[in-house]
C-alpha positions, 0 to 999 in steps of 0.5 A: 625525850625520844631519840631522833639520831641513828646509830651512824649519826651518833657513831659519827657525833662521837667521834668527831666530838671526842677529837675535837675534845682531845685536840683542845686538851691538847693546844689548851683551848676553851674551844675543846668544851664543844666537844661535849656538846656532841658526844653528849647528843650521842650519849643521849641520842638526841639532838635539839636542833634536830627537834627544832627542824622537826626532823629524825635521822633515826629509823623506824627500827633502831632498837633504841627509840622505842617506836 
């Protein structure tokens, strides 16, 4: 599994991620587990849909890839 997210996309993917985490910890909603979705792409560095559309926000020379 090759990343296909740039730092500013995972940067981003996780912090919005980790808010919507906290704001359903803290209203106790099931919609706060979305949250995992996004911080575990940022985690990884991959996302599936990104796959599916066969498309990159990562840049030739990340570091992380290994491109």
């Amino acid at each position: 599994m090759q990343c296909n997210l740039s730092k500013l996309d995972t940067r981003i993917r996780f912090s919005v991620g980790s808010i919507i985490i906290i704001v359903g910890l803290w209203f106790g909603s099931i919609w706060g587990m979305l949250g995992f979705i996004s911080v575990l792409s940022a985690i990884l560095g991959h996302c599936p849909v990104y796959t599916l559309f066969d498309t990159s926000s990562c840049s030739e020379d990340c570091g992380r890839c290994g491109k």
